[in-house]
C-alpha positions in Angstrom: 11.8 -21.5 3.6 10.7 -18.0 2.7 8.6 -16.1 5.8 6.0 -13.9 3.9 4.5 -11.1 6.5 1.5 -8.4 5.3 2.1 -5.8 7.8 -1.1 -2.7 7.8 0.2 0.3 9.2 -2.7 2.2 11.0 -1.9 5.4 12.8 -4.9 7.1 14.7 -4.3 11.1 13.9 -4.5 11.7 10.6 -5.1 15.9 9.6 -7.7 15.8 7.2 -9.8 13.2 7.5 -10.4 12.4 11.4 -9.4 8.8 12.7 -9.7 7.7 9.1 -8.6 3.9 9.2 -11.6 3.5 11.6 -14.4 5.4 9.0 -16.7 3.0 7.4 -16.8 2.4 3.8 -19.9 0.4 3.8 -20.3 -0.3 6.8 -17.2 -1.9 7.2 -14.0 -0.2 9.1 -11.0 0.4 6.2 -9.2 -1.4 8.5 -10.8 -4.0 9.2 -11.6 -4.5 5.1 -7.3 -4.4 4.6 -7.5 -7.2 7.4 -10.0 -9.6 5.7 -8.2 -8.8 2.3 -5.3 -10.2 3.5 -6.4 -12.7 5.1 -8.8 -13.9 2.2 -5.4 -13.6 -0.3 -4.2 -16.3 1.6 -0.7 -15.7 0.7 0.7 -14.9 3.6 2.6 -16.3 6.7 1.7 -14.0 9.1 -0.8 -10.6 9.0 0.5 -7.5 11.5 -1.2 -4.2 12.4 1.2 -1.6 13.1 -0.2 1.3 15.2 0.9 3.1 18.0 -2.6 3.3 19.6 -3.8 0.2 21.6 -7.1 0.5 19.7 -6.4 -1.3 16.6 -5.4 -3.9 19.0 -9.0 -5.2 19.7 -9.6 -4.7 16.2 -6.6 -7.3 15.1 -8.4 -9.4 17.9 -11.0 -9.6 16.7 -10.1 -10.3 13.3 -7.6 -13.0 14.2 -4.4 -11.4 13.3 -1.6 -10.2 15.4 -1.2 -6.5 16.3 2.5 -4.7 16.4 2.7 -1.0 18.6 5.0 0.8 17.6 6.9 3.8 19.5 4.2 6.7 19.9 6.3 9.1 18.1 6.2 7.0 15.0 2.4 7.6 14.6 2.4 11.4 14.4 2.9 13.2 10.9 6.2 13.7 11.0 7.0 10.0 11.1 7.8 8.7 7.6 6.9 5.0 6.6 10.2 4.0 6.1 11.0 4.5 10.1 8.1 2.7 11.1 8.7 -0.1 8.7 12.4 -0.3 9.6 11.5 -0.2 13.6 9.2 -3.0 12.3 11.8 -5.4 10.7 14.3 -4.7 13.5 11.3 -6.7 15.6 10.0 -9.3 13.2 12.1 -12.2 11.3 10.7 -12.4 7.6 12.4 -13.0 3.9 9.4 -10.1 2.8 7.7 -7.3 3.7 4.1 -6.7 2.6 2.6 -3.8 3.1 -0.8 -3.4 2.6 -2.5 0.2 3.0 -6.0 0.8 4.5 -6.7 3.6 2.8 -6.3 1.8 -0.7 -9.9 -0.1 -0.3 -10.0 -0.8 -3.6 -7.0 -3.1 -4.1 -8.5 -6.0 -4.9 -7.9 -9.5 -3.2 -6.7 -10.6 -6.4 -4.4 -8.1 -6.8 -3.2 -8.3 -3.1 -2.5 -12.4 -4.4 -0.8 -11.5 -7.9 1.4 -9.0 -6.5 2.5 -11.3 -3.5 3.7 -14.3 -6.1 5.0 -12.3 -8.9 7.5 -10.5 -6.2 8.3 -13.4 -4.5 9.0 -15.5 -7.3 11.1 -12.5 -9.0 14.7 -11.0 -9.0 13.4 -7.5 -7.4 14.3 -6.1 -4.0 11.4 -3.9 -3.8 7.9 -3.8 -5.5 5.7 -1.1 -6.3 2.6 -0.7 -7.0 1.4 1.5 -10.0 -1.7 2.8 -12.2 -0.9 3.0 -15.7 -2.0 6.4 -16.9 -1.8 6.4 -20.8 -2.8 10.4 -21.3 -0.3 12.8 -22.1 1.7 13.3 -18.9 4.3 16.5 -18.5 6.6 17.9 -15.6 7.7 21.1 -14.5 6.3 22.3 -18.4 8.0 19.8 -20.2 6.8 16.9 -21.8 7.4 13.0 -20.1 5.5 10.6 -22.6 4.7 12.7 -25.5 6.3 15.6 -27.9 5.2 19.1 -28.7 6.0 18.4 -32.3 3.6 15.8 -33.0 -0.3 15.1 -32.0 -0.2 11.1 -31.1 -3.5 9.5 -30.4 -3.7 8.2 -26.3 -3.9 4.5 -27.1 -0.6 5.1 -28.7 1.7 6.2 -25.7 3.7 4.9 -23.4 1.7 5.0 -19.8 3.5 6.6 -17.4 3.6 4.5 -14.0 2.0 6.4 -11.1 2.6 4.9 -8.1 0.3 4.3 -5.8 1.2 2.5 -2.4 -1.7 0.5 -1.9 0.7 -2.5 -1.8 4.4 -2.5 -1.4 7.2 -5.3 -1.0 10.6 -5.4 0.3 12.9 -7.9 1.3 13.9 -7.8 4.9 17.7 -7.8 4.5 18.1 -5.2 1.6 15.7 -3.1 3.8 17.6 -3.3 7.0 21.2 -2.8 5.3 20.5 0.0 3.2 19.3 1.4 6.7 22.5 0.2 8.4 24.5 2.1 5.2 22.4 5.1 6.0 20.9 4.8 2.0 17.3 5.1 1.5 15.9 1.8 1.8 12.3 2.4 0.4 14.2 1.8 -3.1 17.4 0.0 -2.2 18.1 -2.9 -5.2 16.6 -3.7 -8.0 12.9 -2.1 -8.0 9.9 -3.5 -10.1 6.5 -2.2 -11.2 3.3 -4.0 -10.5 0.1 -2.6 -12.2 -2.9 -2.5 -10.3 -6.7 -1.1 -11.3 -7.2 2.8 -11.8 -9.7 2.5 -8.6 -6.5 1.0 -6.2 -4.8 4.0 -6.7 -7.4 5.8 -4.8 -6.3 7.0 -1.8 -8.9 7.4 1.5 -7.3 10.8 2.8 -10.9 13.3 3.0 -14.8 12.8 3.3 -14.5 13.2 -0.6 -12.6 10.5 -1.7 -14.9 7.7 1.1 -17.5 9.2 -0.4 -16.4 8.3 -3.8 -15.3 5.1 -2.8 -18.6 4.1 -1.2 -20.1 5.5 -4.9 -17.8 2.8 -7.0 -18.0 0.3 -4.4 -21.8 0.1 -4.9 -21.9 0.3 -8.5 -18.9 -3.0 -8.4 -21.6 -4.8 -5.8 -24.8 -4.1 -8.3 -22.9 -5.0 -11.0 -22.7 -2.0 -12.9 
């Protein structure tokens, strides 16, 4: 029987944005909301905070989940997310990996659900999360979904896939032996797309974007 873990990394230092996964968007810790997200998704075997600070411990508590520290150098800002999730799997039996960001408040429960059965009832090794942009997208001055030698109306183009990490799968077993193989295992295997709203894409990292956060969230709650 497949083991389906949502793991929420939390790290207390963050540069810009002091102690950010504790800040309130409505009142409510981020934290705290990626906890009850998960938990209302009901999709999921077991929920795990990864932190190294014993804080988010009483928070996990609290909310009924279990809480993982990892090694204090993995929560500075030179850690990447693919040590801490590997030091994470090393720890924790599963068939997948779910991890669900704090600072992506506006993932949806929804969402959190589709994304959990479509990868786990497809082919893919890893899932990623994206926001379809369909605007005329270039790189490095040259053009990516369009051409200089024609005007083409927006709802015409491809969308390019931005991705956005407010949710990610992996399998367990790719993830450790592409580790073990010294490859990078944030995109060992076959990789799929999962398209989430424009507003899960936004990313908690200053005072500006919880601020425009709290703004959307209330217009979603008025019904606006």
């Amino acid at each position: 029987m497949n083991k389906v873990i949502a793991m929420i990394p939390a790290r207390m230092g963050s540069q810009r944005l002091k102690k950010k996964n504790l800040r309130e968007l409505n009142g409510i810790p981020l934290i705290t909301r990626a906890i009850r997200r998960c938990k209302d998704a009901g999709c999921f075997d077991e929920i795990w905070v990864n932190s190294e600070n014993i804080e988010f411990k009483l928070i996990a508590d609290n909310e009924g989940v279990n809480f993982h520290q990892r090694p204090e150098h993995l929560g500075d800002d030179k850690a990447t997310s693919e040590q801490f999730v590997h030091e994470f799997l090393k720890v924790h039996e599963c068939s997948y990996l779910l991890q669900v960001h704090s600072i992506a408040p506006l993932l949806t429960v929804d969402e959190v659900k589709k994304f959990t059965q479509d990868y786990t009832n497809s082919d893919y090794d890893v899932m990623l999360s994206c926001v379809h942009d369909q605007i005329e997208v270039a790189y490095k001055d040259r053009p990516i979904n369009f051409t200089l030698s024609d005007k083409t109306n927006s709802q015409d183009l491809t969308p390019t896939q931005r991705i956005t990490w407010s949710i990610t799968g992996w399998k367990r077993d790719v993830f450790l032996n592409a580790i073990e193989n010294k490859e990078c295992a944030t995109y060992a295997g076959n990789v799929g797309f999962f398209p989430v709203n424009p507003m899960a894409g936004h990313v908690i990292k200053t005072q500006l974007d919880l601020d425009i956060a709290e703004v959307f969230l209330n217009i979603v709650n008025q019904g606006g």
